[in-house]
C-alpha positions in Angstrom: -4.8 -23.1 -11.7 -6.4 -21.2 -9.1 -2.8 -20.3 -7.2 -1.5 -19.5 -10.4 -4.0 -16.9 -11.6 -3.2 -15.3 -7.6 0.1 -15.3 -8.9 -0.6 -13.4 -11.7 -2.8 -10.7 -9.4 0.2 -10.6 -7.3 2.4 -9.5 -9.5 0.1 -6.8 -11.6 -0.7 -5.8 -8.2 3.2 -5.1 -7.4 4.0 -3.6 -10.9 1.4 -0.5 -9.5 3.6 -0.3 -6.4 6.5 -0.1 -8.9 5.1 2.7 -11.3 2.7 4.3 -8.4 0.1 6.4 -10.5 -3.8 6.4 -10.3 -5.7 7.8 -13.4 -9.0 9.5 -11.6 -11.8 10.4 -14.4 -13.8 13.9 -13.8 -17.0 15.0 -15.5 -17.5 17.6 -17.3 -14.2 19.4 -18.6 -14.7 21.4 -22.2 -17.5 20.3 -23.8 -18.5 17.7 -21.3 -15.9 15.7 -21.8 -14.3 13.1 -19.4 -11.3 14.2 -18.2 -8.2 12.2 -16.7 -5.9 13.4 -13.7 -3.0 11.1 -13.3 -1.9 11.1 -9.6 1.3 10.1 -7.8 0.3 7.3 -5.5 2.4 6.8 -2.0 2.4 3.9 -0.4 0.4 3.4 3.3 0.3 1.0 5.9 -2.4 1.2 9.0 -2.2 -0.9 12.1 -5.5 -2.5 13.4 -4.7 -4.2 17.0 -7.5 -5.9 18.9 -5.8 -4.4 22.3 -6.3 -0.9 20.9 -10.0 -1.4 20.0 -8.9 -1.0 16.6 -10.0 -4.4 15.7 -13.1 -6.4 16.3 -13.2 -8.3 20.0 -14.6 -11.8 17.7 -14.7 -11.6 13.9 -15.2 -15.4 11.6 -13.5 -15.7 8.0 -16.2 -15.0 6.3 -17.2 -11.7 8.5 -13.9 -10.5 7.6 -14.5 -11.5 3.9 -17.8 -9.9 3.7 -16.5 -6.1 5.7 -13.3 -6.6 3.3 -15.7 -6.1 0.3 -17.0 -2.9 1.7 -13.8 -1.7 2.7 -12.5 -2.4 -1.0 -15.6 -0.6 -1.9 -14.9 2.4 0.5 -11.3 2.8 -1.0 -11.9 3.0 -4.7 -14.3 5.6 -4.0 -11.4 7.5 -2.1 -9.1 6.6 -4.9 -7.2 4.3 -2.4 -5.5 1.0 -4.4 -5.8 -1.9 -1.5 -2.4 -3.7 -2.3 -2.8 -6.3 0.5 -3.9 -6.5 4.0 -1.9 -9.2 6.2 -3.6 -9.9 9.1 -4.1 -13.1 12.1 -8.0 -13.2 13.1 -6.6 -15.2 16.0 -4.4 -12.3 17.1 -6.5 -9.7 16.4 -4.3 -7.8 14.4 -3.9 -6.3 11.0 -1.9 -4.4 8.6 -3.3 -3.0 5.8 -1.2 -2.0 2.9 -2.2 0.4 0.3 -1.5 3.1 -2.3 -3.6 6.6 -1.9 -2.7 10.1 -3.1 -2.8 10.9 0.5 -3.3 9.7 4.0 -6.1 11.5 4.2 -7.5 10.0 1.6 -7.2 6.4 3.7 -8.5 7.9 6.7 -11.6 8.8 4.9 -11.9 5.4 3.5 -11.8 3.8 7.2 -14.3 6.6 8.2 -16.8 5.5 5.2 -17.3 2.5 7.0 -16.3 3.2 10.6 -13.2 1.6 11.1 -10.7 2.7 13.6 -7.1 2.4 12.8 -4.0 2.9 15.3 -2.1 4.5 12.9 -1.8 5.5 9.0 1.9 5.5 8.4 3.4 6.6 5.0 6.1 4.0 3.5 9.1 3.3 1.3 9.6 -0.3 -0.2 13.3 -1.2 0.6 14.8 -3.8 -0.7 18.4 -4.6 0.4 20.2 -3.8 -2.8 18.3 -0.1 -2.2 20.6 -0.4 1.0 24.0 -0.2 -0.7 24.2 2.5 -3.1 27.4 1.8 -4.6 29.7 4.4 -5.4 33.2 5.0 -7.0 36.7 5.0 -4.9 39.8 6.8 -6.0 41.2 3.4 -7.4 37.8 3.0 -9.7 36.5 0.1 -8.2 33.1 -0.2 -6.3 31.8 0.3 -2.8 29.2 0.8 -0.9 29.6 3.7 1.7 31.2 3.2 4.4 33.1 -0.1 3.3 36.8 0.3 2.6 38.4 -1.6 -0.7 41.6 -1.7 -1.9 44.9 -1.5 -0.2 44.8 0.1 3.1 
């Protein structure tokens, strides 16, 4: 039951990577109202490597369970989505995937709780039917650029 309900997280989690928007409330507005700014998310990945200082020289599961709470903390308030972070504690590496109005915006949730990062890199999810864009040939049929069909 557990896995399955992980599942489920999973793919709500994906389906805001598919339609990347972040509704941020405001105070005030007219008459006091609350007021909702719907932002285009992009999607993020930062590197963490233990050779770069960027990750802690010893760290248990449940030390990185307990900073991961903070961090998740650190991000909402930055309006940062933490998608998933992949990561080997034996390594000493990690790669954190999120979505964020801005890379700025995920630098200043690493700063909020002092963690260095190598790098905050802006990303694209690919998959490879993205990589063929298929197009039409003088003869009506289908191919992807690039690849001849047909007669030659």
């Amino acid at each position: 039951m557990k896995k399955i309900l992980l599942s489920i997280v999973a793919v709500a989690l994906t389906t805001l990577v598919a339609a990347p928007a972040f509704a941020a409330e405001k105070r005030g507005g007219e008459n006091g109202r609350h007021e909702r700014k719907i932002e285009k998310l992009k999607l993020f990945i930062d590197v963490h490597d233990r050779g770069n200082m960027t990750f802690p020289a010893k760290i248990s599961e449940e030390e990185f369970a307990g900073f991961f709470a903070t961090y998740e903390a650190a991000c909402r308030e930055e309006g940062v989505i933490l998608l998933r972070i992949h990561v080997s504690l034996e390594e000493g590496r990690a790669y954190c995937f999120t979505a964020a109005p801005s890379a700025d915006a995920v630098r200043r949730a690493h700063e909020r709780v002092g963690l260095p990062y190598d790098v905050i890199t802006e990303v694209s999810t690919v998959s490879p039917g993205d990589l063929f864009r298929f197009s039409s040939t003088s003869n009506g049929s289908q191919s992807a650029p690039g690849v001849k069909v047909g007669r030659q």
